[in-house]
matplotlib code that plots the C-alpha trace (Angstrom):
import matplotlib.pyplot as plt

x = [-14.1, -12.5, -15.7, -15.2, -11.4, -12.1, -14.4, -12.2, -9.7, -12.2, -12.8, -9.3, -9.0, -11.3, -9.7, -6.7, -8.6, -9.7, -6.7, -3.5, -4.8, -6.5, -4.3, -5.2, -2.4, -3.6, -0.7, -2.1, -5.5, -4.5, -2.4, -6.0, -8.3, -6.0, -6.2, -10.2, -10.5, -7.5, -6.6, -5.8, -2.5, 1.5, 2.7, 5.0, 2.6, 0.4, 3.0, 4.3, 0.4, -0.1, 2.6, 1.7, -2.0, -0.9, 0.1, -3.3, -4.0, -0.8, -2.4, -5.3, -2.7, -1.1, -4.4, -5.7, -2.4, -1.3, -1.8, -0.4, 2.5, 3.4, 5.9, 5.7, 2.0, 1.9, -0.6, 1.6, 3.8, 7.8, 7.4, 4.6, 7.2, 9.8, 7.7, 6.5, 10.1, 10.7, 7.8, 9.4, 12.8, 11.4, 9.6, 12.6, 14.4, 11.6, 11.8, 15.6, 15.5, 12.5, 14.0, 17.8, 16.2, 13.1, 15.5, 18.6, 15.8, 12.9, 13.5, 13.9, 10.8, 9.1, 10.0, 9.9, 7.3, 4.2, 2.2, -1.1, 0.6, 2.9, 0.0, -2.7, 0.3, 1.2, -2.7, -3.1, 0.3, 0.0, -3.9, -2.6, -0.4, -2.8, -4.8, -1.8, -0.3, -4.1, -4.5, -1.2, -2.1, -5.2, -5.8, -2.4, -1.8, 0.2, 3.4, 3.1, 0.4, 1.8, 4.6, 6.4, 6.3, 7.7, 11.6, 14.2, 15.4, 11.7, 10.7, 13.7, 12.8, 8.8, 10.6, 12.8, 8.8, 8.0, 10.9, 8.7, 5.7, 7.7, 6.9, 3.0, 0.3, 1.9, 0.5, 2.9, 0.1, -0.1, 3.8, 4.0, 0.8, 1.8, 5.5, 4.5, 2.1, 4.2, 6.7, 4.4, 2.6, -1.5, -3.3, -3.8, -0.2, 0.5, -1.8, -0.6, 2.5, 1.8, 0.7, 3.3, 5.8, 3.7, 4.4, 8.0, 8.1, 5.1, 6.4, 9.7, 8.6, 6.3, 9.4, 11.3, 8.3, 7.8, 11.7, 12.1, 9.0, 9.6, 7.3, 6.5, 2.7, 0.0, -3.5, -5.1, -2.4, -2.4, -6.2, -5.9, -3.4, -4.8, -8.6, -6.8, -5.2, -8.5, -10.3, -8.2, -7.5, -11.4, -12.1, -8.8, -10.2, -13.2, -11.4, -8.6, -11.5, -13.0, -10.0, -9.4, -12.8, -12.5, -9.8, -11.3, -13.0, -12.1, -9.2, -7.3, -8.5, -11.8, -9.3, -6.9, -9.9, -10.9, -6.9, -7.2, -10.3, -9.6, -5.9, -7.5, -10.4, -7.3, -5.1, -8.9, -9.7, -6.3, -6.3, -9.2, -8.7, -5.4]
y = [21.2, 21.9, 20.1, 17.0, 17.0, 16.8, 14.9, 12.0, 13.3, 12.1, 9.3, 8.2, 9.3, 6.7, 3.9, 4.9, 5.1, 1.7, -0.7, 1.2, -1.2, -3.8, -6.5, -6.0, -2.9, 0.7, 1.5, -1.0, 0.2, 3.8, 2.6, 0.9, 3.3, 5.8, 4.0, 4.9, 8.1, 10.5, 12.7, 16.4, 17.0, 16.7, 13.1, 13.6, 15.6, 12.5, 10.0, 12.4, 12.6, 8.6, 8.4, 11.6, 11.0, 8.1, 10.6, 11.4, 7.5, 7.1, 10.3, 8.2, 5.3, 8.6, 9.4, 5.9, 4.0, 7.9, 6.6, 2.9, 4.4, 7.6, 6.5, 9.7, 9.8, 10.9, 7.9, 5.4, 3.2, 3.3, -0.4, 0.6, 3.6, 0.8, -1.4, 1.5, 2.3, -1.3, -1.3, 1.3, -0.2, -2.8, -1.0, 0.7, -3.1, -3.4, -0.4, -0.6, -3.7, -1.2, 2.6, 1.6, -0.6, 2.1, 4.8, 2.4, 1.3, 3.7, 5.3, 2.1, 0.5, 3.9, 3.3, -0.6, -2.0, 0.7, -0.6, -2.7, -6.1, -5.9, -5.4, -7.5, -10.3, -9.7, -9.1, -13.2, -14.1, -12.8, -13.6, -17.3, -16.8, -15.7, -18.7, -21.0, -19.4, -19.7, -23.1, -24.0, -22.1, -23.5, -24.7, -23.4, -21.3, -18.2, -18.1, -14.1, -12.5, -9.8, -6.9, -8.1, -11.5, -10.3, -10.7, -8.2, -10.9, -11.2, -8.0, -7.6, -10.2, -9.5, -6.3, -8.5, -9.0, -5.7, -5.1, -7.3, -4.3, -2.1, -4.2, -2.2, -4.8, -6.7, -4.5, -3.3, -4.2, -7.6, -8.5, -7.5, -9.7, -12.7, -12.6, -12.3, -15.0, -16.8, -16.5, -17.1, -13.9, -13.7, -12.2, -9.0, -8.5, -8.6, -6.2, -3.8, -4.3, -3.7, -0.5, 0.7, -0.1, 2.2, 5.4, 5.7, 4.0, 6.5, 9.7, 8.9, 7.9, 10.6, 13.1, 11.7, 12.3, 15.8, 16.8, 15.4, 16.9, 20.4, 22.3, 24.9, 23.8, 26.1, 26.5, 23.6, 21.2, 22.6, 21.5, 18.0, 17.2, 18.0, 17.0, 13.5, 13.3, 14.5, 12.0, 9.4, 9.6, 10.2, 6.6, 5.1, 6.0, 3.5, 0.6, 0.3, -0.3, -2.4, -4.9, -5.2, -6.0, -8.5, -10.3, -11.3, -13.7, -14.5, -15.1, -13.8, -15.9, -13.7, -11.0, -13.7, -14.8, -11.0, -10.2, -13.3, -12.1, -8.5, -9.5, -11.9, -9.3, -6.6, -8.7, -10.1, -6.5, -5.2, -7.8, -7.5, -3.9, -4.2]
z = [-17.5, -14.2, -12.3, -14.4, -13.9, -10.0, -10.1, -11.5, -9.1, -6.4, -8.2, -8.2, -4.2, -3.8, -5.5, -3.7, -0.6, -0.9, -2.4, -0.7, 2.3, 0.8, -0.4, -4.1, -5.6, -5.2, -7.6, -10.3, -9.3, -10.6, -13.9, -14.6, -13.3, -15.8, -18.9, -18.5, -16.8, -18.5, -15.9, -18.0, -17.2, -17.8, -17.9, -15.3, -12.9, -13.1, -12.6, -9.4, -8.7, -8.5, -5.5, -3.5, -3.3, -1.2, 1.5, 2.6, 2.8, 5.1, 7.3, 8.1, 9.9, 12.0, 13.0, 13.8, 15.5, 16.7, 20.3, 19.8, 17.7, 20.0, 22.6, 24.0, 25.3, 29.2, 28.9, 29.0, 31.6, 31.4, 29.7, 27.2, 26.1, 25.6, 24.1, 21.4, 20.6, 19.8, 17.2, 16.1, 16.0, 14.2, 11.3, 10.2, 10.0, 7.7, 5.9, 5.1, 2.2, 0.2, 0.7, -0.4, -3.7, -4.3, -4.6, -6.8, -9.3, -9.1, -12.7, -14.4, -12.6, -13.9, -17.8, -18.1, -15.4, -15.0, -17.5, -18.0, -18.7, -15.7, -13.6, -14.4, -14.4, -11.1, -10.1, -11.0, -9.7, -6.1, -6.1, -6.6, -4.0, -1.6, -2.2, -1.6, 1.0, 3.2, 2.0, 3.3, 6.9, 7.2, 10.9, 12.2, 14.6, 14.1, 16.4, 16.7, 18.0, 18.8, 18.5, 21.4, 19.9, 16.2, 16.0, 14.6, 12.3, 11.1, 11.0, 8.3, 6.1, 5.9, 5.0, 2.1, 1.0, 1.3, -1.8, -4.2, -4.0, -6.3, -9.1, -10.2, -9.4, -6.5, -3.6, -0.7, 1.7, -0.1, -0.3, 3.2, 4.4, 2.5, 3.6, 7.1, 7.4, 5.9, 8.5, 11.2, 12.1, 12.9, 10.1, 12.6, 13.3, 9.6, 8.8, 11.5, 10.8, 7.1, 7.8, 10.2, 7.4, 4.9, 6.9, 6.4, 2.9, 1.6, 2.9, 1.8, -1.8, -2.1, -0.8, -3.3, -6.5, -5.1, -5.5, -8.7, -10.3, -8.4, -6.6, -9.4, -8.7, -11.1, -8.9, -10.9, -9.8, -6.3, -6.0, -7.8, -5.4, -2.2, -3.4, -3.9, -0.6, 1.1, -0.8, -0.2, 3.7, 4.2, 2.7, 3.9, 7.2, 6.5, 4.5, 7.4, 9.9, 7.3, 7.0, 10.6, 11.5, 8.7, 9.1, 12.7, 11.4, 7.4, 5.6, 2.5, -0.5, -1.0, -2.2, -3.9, -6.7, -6.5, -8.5, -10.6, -11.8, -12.0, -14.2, -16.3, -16.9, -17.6, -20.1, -21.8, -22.5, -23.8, -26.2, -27.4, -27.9, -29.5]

ax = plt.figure().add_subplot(projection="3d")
ax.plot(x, y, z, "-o")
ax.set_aspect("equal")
plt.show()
């Protein structure tokens, strides 16, 4: 029993791995991926469970961007320490608009929106948007291309986007990607940017599941948890690279049709099974 019960804990790692930075919801992902593979444990362990695992997904954006991010490396000029400060500046102006709503509404989004029907609604809703939003940018040229480029005032309202991910299905990632092309930014820069905003927002959600659960951990727990978080930064690790090596050359409608088919898969199976 206890090798099965890890092994869907790497299972889910994986998924987890994979969607926190893909634009397709790693939190919808996991509501799915649960209604399949029934993790053995207290409701409220798995629900805590479902938020920290994303910690060891936000460890692998440290440990790629830990130069580009770390205004204190003896590597770098006077300017490029000014210059990392103001990224950083900027990522908490984005941060603001989802840490004061996450923490207001987080209980009520807990008990009325994680379910199937919310997500595979959302899943086809921002896939459409996806699809729009490239159609519409198709042959423009972005007017930042890079973090010197991005405005305060813009860095807040991608930010505003960011707010829409704490419905289960939208994708932070997503939100934040859509939001910011929308306002101009390369593909790159809103990916980067994307994940910059995650570290904050992750650690601070997860912070936030860990104290109200407790940390009254049995062994078993103590292993699911870190097995997912292992998991999960290994192959985040390999879908960041992924998606920036990507979006060189492609844009965001291939993973668009990919949630419009996955939600109208979702809602075709639950009511067929209800």
């Amino acid at each position: 029993m206890v090798i099965i019960e890890l092994l869907k804990v790497v299972f889910l790692g994986i998924v987890e791995g994979i969607t926190e930075w893909l634009p397709i919801s790693s939190t919808g992902h996991m509501i799915l991926v649960d209604e399949f593979i029934k993790l053995n444990t207290s409701d409220a362990f798995k629900e805590m469970f479902f938020v920290v695992i994303q910690l060891g997904a936000i460890m692998a954006v440290v440990l790629l961007y830990f130069h580009k991010l770390n205004p204190f490396s003896p590597d770098k000029s006077k300017k490029q320490k000014i210059d990392t400060m103001k990224i950083w500046y900027k990522v908490i102006i984005g941060v603001i608009p989802a840490a004061v709503l996450g923490l207001l509404f987080d209980d009520w989004l807990n008990e009325h929106l994680y379910n199937y029907w919310t997500v595979a609604i959302m899943l086809i809703v921002y896939g459409v948007l996806f699809i729009i939003v490239e159609n519409r940018n198709k042959g423009k040229s972005a007017k930042i291309n890079n973090f010197n480029q991005l405005p305060y005032r813009t860095a807040f309202l991608i930010g505003m986007f960011q707010v829409l991910a704490l419905i289960p299905g939208t994708s932070r990632s997503g939100a934040t990607i859509i939001g910011a092309i929308i306002l101009g930014t390369s593909r790159y820069i809103a990916a980067e940017y994307s994940f910059f905003l995650s570290i904050p927002v992750m650690f601070g959600a997860s912070a936030l599941k860990l104290v109200k659960f407790g940390f009254n951990f049995t062994s078993m727990e103590i292993i699911t948890l870190l097995t997912g978080m292992i998991v999960a930064f290994i192959v985040s690790i390999i879908a960041i690279r992924f998606l920036l090596v990507y979006i060189k050359n492609n844009d965001f409608k291939a993973f668009g049709w990919y949630r419009i088919v996955l939600g109208v898969i979702v809602i075709g199976y639950f009511v067929l099974l209800g």
